[in-house]
C-alpha positions as CSV (number, residue, x, y, z in Angstrom):
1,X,0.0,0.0,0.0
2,X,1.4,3.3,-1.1
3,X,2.4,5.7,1.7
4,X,3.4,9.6,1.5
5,X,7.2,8.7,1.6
6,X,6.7,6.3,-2.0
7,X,4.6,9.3,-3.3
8,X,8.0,12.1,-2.5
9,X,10.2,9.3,-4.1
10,X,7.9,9.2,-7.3
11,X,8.2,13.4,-7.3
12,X,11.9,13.2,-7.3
13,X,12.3,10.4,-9.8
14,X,9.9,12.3,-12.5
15,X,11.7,15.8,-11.5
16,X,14.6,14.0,-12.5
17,X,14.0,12.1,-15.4
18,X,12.2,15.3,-16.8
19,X,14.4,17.6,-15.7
20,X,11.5,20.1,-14.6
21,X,10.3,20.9,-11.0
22,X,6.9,19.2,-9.9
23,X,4.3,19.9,-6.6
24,X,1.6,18.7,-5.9
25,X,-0.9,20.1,-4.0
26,X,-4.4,19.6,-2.3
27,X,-7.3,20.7,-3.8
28,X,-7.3,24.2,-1.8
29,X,-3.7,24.6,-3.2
30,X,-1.3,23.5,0.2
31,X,1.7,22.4,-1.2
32,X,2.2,18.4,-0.2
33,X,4.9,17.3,-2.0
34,X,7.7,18.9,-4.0
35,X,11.1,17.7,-6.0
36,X,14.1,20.1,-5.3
37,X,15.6,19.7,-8.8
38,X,14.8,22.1,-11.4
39,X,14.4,25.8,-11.4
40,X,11.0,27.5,-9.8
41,X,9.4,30.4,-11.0
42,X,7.8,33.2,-8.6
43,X,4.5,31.4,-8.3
44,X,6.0,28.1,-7.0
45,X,8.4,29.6,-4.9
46,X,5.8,31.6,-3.1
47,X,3.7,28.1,-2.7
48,X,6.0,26.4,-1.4
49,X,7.6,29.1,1.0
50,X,4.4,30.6,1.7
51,X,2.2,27.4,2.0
52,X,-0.3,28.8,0.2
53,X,-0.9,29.7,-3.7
54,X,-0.8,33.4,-5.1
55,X,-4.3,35.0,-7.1
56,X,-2.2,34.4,-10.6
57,X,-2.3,30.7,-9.8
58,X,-6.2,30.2,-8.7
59,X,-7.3,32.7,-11.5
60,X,-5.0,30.0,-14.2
61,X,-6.7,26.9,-12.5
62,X,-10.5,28.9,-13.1
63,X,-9.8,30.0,-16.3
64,X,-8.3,27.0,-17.7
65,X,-11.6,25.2,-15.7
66,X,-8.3,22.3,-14.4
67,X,-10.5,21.5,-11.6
68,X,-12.9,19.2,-14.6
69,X,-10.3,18.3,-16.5
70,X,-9.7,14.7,-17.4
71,X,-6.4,14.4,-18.6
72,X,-3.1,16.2,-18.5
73,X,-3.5,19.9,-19.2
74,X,-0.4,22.4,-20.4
75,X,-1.5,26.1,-19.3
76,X,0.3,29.5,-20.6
77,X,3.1,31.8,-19.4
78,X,1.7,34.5,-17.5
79,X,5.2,36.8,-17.6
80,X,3.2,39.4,-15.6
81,X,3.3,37.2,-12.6
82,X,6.2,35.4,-13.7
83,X,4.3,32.8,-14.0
84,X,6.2,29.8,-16.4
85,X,3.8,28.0,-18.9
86,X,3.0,24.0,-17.0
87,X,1.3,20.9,-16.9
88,X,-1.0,20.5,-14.8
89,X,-2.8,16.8,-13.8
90,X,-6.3,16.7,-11.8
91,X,-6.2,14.2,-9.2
92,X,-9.4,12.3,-8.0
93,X,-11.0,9.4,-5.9
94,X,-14.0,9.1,-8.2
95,X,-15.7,12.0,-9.2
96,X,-14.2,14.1,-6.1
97,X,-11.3,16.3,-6.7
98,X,-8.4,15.7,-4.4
99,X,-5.7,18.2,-5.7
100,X,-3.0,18.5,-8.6
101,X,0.1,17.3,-9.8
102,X,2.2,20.7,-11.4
103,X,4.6,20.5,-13.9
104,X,7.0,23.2,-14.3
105,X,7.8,23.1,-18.3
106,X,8.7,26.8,-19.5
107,X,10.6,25.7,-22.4
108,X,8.1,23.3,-23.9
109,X,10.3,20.2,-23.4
110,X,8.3,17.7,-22.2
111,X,7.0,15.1,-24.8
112,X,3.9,13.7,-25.2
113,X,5.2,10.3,-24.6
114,X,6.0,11.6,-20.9
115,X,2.8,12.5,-19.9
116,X,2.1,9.2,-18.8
117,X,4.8,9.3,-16.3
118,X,2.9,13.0,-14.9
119,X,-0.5,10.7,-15.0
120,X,1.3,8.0,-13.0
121,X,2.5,9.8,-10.4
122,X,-0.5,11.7,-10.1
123,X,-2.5,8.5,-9.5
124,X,0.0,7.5,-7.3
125,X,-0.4,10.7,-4.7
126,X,-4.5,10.5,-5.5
127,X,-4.5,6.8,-3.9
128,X,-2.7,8.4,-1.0
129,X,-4.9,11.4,-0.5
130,X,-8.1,9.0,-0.9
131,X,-6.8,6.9,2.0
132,X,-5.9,9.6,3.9
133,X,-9.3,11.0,3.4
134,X,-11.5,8.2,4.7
135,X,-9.0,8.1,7.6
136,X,-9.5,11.7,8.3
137,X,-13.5,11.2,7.8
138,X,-13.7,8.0,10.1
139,X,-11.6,10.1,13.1
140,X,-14.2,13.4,12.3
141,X,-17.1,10.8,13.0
142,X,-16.0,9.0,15.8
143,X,-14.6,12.4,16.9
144,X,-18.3,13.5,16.2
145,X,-19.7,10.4,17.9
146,X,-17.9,11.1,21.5
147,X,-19.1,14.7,21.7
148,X,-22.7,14.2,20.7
149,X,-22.7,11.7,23.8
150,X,-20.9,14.1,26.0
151,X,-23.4,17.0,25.7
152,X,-26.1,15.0,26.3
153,X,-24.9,14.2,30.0
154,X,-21.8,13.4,31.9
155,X,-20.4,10.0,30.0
156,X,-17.1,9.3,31.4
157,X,-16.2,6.5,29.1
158,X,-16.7,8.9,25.9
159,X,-14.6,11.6,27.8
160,X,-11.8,8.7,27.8
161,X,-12.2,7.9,24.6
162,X,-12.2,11.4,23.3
163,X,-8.9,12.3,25.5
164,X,-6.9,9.4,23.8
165,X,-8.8,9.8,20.3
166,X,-7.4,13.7,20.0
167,X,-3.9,13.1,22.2
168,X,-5.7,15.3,25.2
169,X,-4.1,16.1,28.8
170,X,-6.2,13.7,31.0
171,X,-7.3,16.9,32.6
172,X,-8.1,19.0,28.9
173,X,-11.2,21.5,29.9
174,X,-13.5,23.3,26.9
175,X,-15.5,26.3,26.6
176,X,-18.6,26.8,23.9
177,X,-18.6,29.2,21.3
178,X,-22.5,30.7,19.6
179,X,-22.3,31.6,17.3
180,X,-19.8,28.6,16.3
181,X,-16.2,30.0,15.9
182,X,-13.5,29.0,13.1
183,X,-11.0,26.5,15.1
184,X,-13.3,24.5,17.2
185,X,-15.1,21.4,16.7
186,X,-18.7,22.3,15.7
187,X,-21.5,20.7,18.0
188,X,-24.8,21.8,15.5
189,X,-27.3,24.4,16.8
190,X,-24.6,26.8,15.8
191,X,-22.1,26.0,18.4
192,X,-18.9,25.2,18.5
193,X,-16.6,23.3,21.7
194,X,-12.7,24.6,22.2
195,X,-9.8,23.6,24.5
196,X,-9.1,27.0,24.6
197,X,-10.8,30.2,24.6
198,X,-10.4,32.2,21.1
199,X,-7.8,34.9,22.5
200,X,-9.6,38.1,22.7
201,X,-13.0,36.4,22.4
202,X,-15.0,35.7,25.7
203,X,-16.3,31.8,25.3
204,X,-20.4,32.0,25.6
205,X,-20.1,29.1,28.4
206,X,-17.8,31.3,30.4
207,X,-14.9,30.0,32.0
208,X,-13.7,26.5,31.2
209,X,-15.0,23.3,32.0
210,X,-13.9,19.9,32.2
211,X,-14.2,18.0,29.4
212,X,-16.8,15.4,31.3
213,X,-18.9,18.4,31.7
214,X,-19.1,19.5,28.0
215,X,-23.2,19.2,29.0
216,X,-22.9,22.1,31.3
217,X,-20.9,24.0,29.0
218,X,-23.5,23.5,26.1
219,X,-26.4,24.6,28.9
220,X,-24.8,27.8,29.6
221,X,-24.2,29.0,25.8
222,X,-27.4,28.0,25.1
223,X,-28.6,30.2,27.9
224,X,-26.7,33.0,27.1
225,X,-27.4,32.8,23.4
226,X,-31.3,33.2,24.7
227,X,-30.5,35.5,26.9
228,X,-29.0,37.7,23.9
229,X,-31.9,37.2,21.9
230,X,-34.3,38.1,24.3
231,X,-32.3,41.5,24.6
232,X,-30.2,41.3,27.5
233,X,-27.1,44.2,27.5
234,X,-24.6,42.5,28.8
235,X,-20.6,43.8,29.2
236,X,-19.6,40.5,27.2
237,X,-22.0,38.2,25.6
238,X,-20.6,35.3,27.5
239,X,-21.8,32.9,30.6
240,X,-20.0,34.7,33.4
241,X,-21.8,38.2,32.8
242,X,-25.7,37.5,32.9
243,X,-25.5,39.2,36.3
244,X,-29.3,39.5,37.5
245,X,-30.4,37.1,34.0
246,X,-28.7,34.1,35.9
247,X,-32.2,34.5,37.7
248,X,-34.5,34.4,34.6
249,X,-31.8,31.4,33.2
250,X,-32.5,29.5,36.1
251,X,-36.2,30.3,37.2
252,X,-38.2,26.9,37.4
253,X,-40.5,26.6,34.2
254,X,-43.6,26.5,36.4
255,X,-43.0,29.9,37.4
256,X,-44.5,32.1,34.9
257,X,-43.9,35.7,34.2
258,X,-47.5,36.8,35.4
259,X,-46.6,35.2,39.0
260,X,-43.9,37.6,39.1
261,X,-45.7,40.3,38.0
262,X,-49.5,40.2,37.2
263,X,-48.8,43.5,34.8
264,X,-46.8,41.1,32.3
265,X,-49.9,39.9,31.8
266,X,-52.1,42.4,31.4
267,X,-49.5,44.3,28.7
268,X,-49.6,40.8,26.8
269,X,-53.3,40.9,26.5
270,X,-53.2,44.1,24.8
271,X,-53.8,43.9,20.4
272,X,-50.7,45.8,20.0
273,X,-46.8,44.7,21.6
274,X,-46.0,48.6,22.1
275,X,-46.9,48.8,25.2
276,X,-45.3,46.1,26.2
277,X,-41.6,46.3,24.5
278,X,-41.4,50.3,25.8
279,X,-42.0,49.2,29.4
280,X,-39.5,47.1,28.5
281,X,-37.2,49.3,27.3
282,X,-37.8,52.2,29.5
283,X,-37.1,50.0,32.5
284,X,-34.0,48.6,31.4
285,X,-32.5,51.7,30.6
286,X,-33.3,52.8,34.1
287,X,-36.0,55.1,33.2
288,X,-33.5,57.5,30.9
289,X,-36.5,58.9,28.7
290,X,-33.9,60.9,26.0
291,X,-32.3,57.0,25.7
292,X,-35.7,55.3,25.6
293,X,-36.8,58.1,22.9
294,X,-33.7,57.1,20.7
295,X,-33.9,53.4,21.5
296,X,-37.9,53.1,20.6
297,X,-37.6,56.0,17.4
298,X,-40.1,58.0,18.9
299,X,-41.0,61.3,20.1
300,X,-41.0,62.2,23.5
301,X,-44.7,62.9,23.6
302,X,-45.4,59.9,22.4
303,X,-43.1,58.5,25.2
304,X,-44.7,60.3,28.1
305,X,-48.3,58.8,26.1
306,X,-47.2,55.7,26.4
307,X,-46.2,55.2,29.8
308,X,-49.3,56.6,31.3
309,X,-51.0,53.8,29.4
310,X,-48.1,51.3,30.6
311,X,-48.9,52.9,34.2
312,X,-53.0,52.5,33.6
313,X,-52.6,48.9,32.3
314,X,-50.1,47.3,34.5
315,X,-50.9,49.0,37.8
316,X,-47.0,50.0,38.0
317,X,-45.9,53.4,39.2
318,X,-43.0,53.4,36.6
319,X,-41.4,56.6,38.5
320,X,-40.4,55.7,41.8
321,X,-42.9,52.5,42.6
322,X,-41.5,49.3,44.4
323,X,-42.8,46.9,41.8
324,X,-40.7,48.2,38.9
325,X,-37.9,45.8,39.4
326,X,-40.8,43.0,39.3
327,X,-42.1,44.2,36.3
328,X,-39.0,44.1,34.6
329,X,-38.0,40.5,35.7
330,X,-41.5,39.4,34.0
331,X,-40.9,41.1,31.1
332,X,-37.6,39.2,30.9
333,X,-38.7,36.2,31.4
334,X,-41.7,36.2,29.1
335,X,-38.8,37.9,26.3
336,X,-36.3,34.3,27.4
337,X,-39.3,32.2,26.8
338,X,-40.5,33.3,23.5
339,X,-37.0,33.6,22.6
């Protein structure tokens, strides 16, 4: 069975007997393997130094439409770029592309009767790249497997697994990320678990976790992803800052809003929300009318209007009455469970 050592010795050898440079490269253009004989242009030098392929080179591989070709393809010169005309040959496992075999051939020496030798060594690397693929596919779903059973509950045989499946300290910890962040391992519902916060980026589960407890972590970003929706301001969107929401978060689902405050329900009932969303708004702005005004796009008049009504309906002195930090708890919870 081929291995990626056989595939650098075929590189060499056809390097050599052409007397060209050849790369190959994975389908998103990462250099994999490359001869040292024969001189480089600018393109390949910067692909193989930079890891990564310049605009000249993915522009040729469009225009030329490589990525469907069947067979050996020789592109143009592009001096501009000092780019030197090459052969290039699609690699595949089936119908799915897997990379390309490059050529470097700016003086038009290579023969037709060597192109088998290019189509060779390309099959050679695409057997490679196949196997390496379902490898990388089975770890990704047993990888996929072990968290799925971790946030549903504590599962200490699938935190085991997981630790010696991805080479983890015995003691690894995660945070959750909503939305899902680049880097991570996604978890669906738009989140994503990491062994280590995204610098500069407060994890939504707050501080880290063990991995065994990847449940909790999951609980809390969900929270605070509600939380965010149903309009709390916090300092960071993250876990560790829902300050007086760690209430609503946690209040027992047979506790309705009305029980909190009886005006929740009374604003609900009404045919319009208005009502409803400027008490809201006006209460958690702390009564600041000129921010309320901005907030709600309205005129102050209509403000003032409105919160007589709010006053009327709910039975709240909105002012200075005791009740207004009920009122505004109810309104938060009724926002967390609608949202």
């Amino acid at each position: 069975m081929p291995d990626s050592g056989q595939v650098q010795a075929a590189v060499d050898q056809l390097a050599a007997t052409l007397g060209h440079a050849v790369l190959i490269e994975d389908g998103r253009h990462r250099p994999l393997w490359w001869s040292v004989q024969g001189e480089v242009d600018t393109v390949r030098a910067h692909t193989i130094l930079q890891r990564t392929v310049g605009p000249e080179a993915v522009a040729l591989v469009a225009r030329m439409r490589l990525a469907t070709a069947t067979g050996p393809v020789r592109t143009p010169a592009v001096p501009e770029a000092d780019m030197q005309a090459r052969w290039c040959v699609p690699m595949r496992d089936g119908t799915d592309l897997l990379g390309y075999l490059w050529v470097l051939d700016g003086d038009g020496t290579v023969a037709p009767d060597q192109l088998p030798g290019l189509v060779a060594c390309a099959d050679l690397a695409a057997s490679v790249l196949a196997r390496q693929r379902a490898s990388d596919q089975g770890h990704e779903r047993r990888r996929s497997a072990l968290l799925a059973r971790l946030a549903k509950g504590a599962d200490a045989d699938a935190a085991t697994e997981l630790v010696a499946l991805e080479n983890l300290d015995a003691d690894a910890t995660v945070v959750v990320y909503g939305p899902a962040r680049a880097g991570g391992w996604g978890l669906g519902a738009g989140l994503s678990v990491h062994l280590q916060p995204v610098p500069g980026d407060p994890p939504t589960s707050g501080p880290p976790l063990p991995l065994a407890d990847l449940r909790r972590a999951v609980e809390r970003a969900d929270s605070t992803v509600r939380a965010l929706r149903a309009g709390a301001l916090l300092r960071t969107p993250s876990w560790d800052a829902l300050g007086a929401w760690h209430l609503v978060v946690a209040a027992p689902a047979d506790l309705s809003p009305g029980d909190i405050h009886p005006g929740v329900r009374a604003l609900a009932a009404l045919p319009r929300a208005d009502l409803l969303t400027t008490a809201r708004v006006v209460l958690e702005l702390g009564g600041d009318v000129a921010r309320a005004t901005a907030e709600l796009h309205i005129h102050r008049t209509t403000l003032y209007y409105r919160l007589d009504r709010i006053e009327a309906v709910a039975g709240v002195d909105l002012k200075a009455g005791p009740d207004r930090g009920d009122l505004l708890m109810a309104l938060r919870l009724a926002a967390y469970r609608e949202a």
